[in-house]
C-alpha positions in Angstrom: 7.2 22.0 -3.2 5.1 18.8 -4.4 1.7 18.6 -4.2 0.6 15.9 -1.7 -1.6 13.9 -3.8 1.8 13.6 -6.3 4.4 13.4 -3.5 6.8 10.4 -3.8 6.7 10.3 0.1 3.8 9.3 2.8 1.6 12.6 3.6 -1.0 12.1 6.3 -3.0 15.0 8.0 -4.3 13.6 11.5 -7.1 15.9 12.4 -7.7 16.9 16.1 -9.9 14.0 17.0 -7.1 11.8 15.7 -8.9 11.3 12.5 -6.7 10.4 9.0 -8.2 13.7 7.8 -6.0 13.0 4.3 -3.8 10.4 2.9 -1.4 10.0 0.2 -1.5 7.0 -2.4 2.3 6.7 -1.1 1.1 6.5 2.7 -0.7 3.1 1.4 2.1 0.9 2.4 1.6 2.5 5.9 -2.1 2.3 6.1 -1.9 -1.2 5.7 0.8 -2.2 8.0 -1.2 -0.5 10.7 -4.1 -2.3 9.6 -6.4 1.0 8.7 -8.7 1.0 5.5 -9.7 3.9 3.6 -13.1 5.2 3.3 -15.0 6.8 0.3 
């Protein structure tokens, strides 16, 4: 098992008030198309 942060793959972790609790440099492309920007 990969680490998330290192995963080839989009990893997200939606927390119960449908938050992006966590995302993945490789969920970028996904982030984007649905028009959502990180925060710091």
């Amino acid at each position: 098992m990969r680490f998330p942060d290192v995963n080839p793959h989009p990893v997200l972790w939606i927390g119960n008030s449908d938050i992006i609790a966590y995302a993945n440099t490789a969920a970028d492309k996904l982030l984007n198309a649905w028009r959502v920007e990180r925060e710091e």
